[in-house]
PDBQT receptor file of N, H, CA, C and O in Angstrom, charges set to zero:
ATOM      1  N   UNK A   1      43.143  -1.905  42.272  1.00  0.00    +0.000 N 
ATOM      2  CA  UNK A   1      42.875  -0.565  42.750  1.00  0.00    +0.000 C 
ATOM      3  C   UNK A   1      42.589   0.390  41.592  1.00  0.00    +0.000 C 
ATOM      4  O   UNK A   1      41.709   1.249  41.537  1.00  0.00    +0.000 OA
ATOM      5  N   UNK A   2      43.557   0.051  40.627  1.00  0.00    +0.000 N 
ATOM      6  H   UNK A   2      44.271  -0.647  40.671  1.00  0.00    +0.000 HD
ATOM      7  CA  UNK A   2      42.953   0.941  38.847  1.00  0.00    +0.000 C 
ATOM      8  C   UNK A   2      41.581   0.605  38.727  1.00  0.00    +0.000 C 
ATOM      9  O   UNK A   2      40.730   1.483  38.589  1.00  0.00    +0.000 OA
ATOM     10  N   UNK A   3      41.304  -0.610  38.769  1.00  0.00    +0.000 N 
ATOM     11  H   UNK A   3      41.996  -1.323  38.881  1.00  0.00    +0.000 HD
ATOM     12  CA  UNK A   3      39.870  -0.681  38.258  1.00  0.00    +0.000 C 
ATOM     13  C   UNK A   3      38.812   0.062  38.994  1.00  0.00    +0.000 C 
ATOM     14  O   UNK A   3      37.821   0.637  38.543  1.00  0.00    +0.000 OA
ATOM     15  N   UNK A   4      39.199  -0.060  40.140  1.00  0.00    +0.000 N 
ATOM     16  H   UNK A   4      40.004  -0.527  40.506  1.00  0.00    +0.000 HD
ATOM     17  CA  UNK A   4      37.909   0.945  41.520  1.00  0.00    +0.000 C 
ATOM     18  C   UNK A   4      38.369   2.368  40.989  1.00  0.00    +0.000 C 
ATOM     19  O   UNK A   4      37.466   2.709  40.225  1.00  0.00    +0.000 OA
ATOM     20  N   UNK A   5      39.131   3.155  41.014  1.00  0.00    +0.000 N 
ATOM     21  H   UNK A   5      39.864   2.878  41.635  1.00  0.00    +0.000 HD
ATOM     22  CA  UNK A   5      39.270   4.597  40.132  1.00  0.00    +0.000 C 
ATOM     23  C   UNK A   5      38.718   4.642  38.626  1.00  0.00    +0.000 C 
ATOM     24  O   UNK A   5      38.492   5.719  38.074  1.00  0.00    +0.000 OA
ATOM     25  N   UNK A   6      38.504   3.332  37.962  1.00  0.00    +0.000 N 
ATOM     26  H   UNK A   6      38.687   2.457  38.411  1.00  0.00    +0.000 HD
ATOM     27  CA  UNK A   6      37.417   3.604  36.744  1.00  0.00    +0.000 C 
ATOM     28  C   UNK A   6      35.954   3.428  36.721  1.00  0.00    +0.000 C 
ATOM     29  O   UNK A   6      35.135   3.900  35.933  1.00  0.00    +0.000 OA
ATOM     30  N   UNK A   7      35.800   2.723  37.650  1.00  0.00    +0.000 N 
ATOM     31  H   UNK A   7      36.466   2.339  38.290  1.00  0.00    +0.000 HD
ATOM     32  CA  UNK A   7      34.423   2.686  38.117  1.00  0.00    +0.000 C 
ATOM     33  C   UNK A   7      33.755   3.688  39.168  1.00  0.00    +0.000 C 
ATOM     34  O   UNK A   7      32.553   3.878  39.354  1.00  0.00    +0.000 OA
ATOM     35  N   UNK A   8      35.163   4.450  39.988  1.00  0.00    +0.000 N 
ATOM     36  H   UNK A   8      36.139   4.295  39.836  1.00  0.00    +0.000 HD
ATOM     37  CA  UNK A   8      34.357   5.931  40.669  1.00  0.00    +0.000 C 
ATOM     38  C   UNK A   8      34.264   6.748  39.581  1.00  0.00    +0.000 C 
ATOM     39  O   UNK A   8      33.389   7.526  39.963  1.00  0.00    +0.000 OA
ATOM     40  N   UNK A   9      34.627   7.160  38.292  1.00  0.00    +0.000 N 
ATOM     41  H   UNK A   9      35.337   6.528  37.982  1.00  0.00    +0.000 HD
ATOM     42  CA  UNK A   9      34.433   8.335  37.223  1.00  0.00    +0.000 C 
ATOM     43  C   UNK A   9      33.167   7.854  37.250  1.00  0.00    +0.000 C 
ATOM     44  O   UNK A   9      32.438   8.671  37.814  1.00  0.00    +0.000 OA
ATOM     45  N   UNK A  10      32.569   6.862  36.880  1.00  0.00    +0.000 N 
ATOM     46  H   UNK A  10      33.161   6.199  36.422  1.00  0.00    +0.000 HD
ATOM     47  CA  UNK A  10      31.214   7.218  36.096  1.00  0.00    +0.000 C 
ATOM     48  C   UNK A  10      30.391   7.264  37.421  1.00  0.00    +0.000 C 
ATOM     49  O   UNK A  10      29.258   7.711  37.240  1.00  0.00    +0.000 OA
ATOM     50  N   UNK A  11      30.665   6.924  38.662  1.00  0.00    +0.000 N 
ATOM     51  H   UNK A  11      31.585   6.561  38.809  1.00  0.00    +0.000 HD
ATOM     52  CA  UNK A  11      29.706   7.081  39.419  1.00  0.00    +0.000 C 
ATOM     53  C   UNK A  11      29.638   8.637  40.019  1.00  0.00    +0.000 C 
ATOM     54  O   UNK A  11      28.605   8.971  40.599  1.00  0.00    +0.000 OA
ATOM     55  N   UNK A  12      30.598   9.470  39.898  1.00  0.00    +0.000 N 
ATOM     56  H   UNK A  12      31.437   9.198  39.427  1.00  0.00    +0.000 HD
ATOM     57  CA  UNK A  12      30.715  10.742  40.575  1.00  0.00    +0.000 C 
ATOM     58  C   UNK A  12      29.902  11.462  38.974  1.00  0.00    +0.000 C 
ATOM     59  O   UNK A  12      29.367  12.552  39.177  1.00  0.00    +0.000 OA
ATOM     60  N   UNK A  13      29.810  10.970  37.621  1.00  0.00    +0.000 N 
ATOM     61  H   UNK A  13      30.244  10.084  37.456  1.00  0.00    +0.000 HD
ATOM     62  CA  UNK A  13      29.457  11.660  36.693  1.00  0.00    +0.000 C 
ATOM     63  C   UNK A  13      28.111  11.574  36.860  1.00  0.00    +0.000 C 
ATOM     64  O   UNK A  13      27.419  12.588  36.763  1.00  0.00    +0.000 OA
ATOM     65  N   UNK A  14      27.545  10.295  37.144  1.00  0.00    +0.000 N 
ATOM     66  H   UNK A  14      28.107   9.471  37.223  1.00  0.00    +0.000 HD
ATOM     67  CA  UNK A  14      26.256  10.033  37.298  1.00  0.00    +0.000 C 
ATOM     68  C   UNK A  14      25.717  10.886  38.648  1.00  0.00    +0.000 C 
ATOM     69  O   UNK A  14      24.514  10.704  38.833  1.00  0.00    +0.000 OA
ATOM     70  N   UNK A  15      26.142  11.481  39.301  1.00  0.00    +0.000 N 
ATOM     71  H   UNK A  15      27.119  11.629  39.151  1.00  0.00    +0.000 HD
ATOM     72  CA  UNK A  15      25.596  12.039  40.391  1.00  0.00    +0.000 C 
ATOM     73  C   UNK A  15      25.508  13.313  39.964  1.00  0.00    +0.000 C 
ATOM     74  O   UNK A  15      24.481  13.835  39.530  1.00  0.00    +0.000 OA
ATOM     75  N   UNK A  16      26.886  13.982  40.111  1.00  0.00    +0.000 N 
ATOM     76  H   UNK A  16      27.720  13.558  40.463  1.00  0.00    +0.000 HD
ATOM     77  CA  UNK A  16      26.697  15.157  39.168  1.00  0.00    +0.000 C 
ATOM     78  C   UNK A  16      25.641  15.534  37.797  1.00  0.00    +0.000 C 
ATOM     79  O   UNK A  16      25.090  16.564  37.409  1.00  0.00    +0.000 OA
ATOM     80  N   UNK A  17      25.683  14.408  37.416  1.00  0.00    +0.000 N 
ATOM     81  H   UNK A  17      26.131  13.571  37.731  1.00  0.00    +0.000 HD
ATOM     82  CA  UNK A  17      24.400  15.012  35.898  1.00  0.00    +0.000 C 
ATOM     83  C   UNK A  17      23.169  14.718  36.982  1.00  0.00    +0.000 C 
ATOM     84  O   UNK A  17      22.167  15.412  36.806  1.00  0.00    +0.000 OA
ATOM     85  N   UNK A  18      23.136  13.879  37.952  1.00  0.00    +0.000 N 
ATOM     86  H   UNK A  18      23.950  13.315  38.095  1.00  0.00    +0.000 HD
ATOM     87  CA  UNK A  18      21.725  13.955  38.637  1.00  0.00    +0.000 C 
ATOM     88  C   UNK A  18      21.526  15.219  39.561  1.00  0.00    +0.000 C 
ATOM     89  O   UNK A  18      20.375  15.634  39.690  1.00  0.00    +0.000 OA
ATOM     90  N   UNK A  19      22.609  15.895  40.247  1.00  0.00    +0.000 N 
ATOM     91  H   UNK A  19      23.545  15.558  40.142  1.00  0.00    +0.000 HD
ATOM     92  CA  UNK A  19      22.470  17.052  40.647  1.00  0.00    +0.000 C 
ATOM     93  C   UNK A  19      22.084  18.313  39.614  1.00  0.00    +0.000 C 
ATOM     94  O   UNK A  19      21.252  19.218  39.662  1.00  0.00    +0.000 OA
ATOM     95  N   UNK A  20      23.081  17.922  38.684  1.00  0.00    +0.000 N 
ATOM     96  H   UNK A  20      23.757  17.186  38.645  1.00  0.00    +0.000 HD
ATOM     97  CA  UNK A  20      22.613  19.475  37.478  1.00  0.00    +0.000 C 
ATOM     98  C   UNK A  20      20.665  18.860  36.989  1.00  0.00    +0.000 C 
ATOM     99  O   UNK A  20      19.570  19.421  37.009  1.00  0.00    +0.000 OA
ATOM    100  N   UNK A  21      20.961  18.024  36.760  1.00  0.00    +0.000 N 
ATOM    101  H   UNK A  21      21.851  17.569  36.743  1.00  0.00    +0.000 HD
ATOM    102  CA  UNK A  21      19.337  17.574  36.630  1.00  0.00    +0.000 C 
ATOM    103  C   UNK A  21      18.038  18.406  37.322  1.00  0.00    +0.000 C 
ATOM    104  O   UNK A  21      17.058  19.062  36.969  1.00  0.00    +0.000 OA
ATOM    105  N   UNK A  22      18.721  17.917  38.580  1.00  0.00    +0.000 N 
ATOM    106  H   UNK A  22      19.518  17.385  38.867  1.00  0.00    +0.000 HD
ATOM    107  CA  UNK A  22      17.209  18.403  39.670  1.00  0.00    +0.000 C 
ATOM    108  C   UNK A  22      17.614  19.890  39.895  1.00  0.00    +0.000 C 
ATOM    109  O   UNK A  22      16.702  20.600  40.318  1.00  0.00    +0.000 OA
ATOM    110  N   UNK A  23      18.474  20.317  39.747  1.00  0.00    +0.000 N 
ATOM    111  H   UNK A  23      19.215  19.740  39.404  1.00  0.00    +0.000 HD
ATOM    112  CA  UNK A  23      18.966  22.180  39.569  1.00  0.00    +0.000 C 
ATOM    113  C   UNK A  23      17.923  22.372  37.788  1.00  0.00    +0.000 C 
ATOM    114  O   UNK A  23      17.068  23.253  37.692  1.00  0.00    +0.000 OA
ATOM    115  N   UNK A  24      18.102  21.811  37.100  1.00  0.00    +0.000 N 
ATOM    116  H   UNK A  24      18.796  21.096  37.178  1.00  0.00    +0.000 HD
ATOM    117  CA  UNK A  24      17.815  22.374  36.192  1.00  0.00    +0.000 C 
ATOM    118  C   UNK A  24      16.714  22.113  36.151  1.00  0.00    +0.000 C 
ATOM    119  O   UNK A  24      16.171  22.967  35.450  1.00  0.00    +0.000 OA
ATOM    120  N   UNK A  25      15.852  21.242  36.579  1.00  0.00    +0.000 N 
ATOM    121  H   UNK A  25      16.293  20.548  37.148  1.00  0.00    +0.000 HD
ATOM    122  CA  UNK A  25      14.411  21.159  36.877  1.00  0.00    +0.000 C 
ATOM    123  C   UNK A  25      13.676  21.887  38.002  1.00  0.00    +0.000 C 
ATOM    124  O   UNK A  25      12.529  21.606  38.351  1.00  0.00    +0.000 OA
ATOM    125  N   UNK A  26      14.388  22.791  38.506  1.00  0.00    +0.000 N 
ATOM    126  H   UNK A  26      15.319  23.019  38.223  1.00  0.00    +0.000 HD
ATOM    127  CA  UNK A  26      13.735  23.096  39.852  1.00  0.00    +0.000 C 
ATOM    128  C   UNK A  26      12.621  23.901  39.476  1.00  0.00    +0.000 C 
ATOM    129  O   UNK A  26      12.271  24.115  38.315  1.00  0.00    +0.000 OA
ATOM    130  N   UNK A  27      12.069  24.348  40.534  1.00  0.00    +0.000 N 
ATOM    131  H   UNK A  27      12.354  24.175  41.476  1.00  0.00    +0.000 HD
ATOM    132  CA  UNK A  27      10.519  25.049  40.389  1.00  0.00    +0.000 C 
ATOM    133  C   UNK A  27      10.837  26.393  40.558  1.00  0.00    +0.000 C 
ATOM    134  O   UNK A  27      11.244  26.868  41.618  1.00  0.00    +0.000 OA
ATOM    135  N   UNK A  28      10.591  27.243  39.141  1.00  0.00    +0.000 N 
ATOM    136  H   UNK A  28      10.260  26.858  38.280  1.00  0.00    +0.000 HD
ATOM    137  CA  UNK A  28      10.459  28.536  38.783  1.00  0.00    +0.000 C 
ATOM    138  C   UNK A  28       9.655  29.401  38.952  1.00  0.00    +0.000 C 
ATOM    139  O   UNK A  28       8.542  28.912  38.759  1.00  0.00    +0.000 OA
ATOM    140  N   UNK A  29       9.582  30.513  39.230  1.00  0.00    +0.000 N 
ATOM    141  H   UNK A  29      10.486  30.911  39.387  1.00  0.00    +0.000 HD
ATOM    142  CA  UNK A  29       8.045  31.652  39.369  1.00  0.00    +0.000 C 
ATOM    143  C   UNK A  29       7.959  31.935  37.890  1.00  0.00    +0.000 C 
ATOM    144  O   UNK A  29       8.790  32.443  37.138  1.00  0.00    +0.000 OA
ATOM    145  N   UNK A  30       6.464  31.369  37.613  1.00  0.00    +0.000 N 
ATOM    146  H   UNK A  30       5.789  30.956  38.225  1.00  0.00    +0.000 HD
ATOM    147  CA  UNK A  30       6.166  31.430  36.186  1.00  0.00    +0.000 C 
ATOM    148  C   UNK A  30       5.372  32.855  36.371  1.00  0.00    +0.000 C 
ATOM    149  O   UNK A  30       4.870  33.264  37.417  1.00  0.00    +0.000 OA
ATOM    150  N   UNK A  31       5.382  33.489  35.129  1.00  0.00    +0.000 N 
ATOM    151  H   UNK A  31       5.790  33.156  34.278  1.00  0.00    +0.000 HD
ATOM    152  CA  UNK A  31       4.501  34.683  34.935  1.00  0.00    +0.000 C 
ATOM    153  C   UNK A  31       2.993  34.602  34.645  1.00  0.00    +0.000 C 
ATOM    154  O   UNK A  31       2.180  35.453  35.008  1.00  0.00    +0.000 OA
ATOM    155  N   UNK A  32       2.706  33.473  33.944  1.00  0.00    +0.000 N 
ATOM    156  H   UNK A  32       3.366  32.782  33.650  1.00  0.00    +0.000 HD
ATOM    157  CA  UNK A  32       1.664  33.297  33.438  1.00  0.00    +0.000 C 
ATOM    158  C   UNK A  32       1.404  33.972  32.147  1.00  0.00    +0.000 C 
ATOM    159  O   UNK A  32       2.261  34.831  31.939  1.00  0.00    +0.000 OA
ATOM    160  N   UNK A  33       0.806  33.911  31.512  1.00  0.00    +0.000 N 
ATOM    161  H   UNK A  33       0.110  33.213  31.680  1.00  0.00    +0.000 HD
ATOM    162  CA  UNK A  33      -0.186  34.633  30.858  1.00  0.00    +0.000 C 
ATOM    163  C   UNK A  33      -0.272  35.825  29.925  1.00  0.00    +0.000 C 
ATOM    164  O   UNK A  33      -0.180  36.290  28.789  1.00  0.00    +0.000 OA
ATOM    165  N   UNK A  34      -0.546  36.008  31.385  1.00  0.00    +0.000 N 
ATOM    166  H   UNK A  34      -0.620  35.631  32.308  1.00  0.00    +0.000 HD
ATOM    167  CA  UNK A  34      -1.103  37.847  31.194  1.00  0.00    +0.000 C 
ATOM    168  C   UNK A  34      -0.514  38.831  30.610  1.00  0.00    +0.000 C 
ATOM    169  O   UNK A  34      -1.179  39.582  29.897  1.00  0.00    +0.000 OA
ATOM    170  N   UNK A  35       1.011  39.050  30.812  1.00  0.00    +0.000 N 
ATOM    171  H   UNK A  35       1.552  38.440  31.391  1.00  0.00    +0.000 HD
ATOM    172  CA  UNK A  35       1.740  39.924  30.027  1.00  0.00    +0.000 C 
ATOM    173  C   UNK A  35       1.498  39.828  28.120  1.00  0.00    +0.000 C 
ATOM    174  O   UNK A  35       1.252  40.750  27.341  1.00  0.00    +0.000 OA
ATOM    175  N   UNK A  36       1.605  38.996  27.963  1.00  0.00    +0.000 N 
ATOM    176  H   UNK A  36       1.805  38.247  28.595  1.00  0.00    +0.000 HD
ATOM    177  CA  UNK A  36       1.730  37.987  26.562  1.00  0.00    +0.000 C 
ATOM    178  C   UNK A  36       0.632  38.404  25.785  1.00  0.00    +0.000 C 
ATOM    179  O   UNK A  36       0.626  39.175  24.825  1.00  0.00    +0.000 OA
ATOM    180  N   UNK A  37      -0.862  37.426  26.646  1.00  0.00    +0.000 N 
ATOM    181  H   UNK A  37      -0.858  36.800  27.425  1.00  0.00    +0.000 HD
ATOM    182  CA  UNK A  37      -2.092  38.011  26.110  1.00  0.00    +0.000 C 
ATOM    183  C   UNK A  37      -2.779  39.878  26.037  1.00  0.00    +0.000 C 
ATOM    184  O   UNK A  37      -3.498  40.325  25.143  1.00  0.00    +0.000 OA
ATOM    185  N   UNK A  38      -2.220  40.704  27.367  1.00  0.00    +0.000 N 
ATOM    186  H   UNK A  38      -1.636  40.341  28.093  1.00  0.00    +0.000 HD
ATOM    187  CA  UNK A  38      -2.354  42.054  27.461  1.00  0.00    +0.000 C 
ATOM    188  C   UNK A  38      -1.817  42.563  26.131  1.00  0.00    +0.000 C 
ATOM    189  O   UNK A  38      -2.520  43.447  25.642  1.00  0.00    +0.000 OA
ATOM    190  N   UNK A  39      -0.540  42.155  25.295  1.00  0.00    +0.000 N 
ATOM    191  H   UNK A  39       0.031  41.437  25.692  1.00  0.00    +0.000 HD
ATOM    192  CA  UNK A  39      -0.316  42.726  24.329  1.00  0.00    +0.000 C 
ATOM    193  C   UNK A  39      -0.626  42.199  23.038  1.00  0.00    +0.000 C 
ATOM    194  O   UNK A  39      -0.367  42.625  21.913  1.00  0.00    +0.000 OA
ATOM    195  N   UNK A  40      -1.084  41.434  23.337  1.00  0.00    +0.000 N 
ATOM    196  H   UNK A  40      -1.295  41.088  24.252  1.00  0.00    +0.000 HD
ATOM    197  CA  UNK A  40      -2.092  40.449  22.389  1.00  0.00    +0.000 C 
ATOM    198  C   UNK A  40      -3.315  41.536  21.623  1.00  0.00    +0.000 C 
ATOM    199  O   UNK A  40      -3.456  41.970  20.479  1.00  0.00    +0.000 OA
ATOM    200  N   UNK A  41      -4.167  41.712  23.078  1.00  0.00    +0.000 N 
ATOM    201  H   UNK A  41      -4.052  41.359  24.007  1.00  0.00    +0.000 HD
ATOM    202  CA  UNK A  41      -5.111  42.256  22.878  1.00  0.00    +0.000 C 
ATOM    203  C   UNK A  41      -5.070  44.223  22.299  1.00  0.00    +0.000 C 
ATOM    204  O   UNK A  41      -5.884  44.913  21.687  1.00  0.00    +0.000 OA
ATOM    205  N   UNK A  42      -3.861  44.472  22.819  1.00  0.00    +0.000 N 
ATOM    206  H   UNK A  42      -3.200  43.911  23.316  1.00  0.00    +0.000 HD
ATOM    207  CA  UNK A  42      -3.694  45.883  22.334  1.00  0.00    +0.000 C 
ATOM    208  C   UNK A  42      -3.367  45.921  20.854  1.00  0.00    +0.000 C 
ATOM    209  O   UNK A  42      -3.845  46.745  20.075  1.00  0.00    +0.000 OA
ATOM    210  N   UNK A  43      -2.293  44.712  20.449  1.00  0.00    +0.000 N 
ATOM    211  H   UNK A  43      -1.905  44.042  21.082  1.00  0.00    +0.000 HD
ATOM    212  CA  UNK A  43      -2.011  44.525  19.082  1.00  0.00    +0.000 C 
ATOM    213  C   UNK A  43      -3.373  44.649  17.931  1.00  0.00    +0.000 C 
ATOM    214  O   UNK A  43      -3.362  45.246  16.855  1.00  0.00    +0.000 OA
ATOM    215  N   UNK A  44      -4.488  43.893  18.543  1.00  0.00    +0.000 N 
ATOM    216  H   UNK A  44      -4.497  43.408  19.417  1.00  0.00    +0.000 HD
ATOM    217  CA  UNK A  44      -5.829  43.672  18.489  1.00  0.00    +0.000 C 
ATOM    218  C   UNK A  44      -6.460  44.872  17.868  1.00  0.00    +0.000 C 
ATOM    219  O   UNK A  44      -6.880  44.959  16.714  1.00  0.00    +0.000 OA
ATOM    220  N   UNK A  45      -6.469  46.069  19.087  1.00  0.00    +0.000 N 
ATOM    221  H   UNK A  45      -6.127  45.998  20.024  1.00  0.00    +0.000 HD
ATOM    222  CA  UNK A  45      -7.202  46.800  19.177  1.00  0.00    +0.000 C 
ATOM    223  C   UNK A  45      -6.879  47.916  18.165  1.00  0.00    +0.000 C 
ATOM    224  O   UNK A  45      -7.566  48.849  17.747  1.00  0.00    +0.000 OA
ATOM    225  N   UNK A  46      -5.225  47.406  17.825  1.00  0.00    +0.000 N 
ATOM    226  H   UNK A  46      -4.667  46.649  18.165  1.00  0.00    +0.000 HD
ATOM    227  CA  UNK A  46      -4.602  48.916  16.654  1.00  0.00    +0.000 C 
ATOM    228  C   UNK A  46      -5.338  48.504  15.385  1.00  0.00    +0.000 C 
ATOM    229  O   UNK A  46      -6.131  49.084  14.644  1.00  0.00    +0.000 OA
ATOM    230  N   UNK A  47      -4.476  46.598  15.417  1.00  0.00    +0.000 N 
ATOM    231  H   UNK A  47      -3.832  46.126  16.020  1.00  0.00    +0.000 HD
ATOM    232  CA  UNK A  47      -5.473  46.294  13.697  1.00  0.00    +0.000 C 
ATOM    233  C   UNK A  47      -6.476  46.856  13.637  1.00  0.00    +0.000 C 
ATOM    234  O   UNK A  47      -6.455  47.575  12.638  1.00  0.00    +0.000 OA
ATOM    235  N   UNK A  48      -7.772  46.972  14.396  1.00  0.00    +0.000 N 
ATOM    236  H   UNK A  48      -7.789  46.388  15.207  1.00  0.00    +0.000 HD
ATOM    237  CA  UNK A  48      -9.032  46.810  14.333  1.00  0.00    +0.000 C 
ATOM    238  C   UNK A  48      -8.997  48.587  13.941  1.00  0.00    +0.000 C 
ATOM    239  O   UNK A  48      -9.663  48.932  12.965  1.00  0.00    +0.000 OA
ATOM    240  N   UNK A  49      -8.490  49.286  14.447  1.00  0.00    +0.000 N 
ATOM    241  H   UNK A  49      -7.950  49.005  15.240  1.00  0.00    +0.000 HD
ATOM    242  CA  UNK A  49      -8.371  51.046  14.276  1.00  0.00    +0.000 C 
ATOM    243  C   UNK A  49      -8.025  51.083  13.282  1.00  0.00    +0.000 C 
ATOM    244  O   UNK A  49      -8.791  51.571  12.452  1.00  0.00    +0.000 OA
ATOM    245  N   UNK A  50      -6.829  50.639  12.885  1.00  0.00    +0.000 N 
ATOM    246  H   UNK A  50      -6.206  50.242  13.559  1.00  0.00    +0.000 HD
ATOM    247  CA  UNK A  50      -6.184  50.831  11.156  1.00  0.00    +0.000 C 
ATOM    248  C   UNK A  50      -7.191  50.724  10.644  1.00  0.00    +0.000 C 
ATOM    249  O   UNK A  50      -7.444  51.824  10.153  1.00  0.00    +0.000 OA
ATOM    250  N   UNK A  51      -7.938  50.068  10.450  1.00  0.00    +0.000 N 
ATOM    251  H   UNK A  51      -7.732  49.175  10.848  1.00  0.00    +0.000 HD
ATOM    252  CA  UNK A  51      -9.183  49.402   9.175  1.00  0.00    +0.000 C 
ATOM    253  C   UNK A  51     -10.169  50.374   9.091  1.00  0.00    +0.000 C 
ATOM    254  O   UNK A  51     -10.509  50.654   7.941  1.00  0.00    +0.000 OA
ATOM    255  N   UNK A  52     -11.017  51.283  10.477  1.00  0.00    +0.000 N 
ATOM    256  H   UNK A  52     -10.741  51.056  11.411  1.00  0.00    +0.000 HD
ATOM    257  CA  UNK A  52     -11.706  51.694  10.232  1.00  0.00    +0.000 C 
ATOM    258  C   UNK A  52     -11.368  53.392  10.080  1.00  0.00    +0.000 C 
ATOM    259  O   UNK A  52     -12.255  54.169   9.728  1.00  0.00    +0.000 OA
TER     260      UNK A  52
């Protein structure tokens, strides 16, 4: 009966890391882009002013 209580730990661990798994993989609302590159391009537009 000891031995079946050492062989449920790793099987309740293995489930659990497969639950945190697919939690931690789940599907996120990505932003894309746009924020990132928008200040991209303003960063852009100061260099380009400084110079002239």
């Amino acid at each position: 009966m000891a031995a079946l209580a050492w062989l449920l730990i790793p099987l309740v661990a293995a489930i659990g890391a497969g639950l945190w798994g697919s939690w931690a993989n789940r599907t996120r609302r990505t932003r894309g882009d746009g924020p990132e590159l928008d200040g991209y391009v303003r960063f852009r537009e100061a260099m380009e002013k400084s110079r002239t």
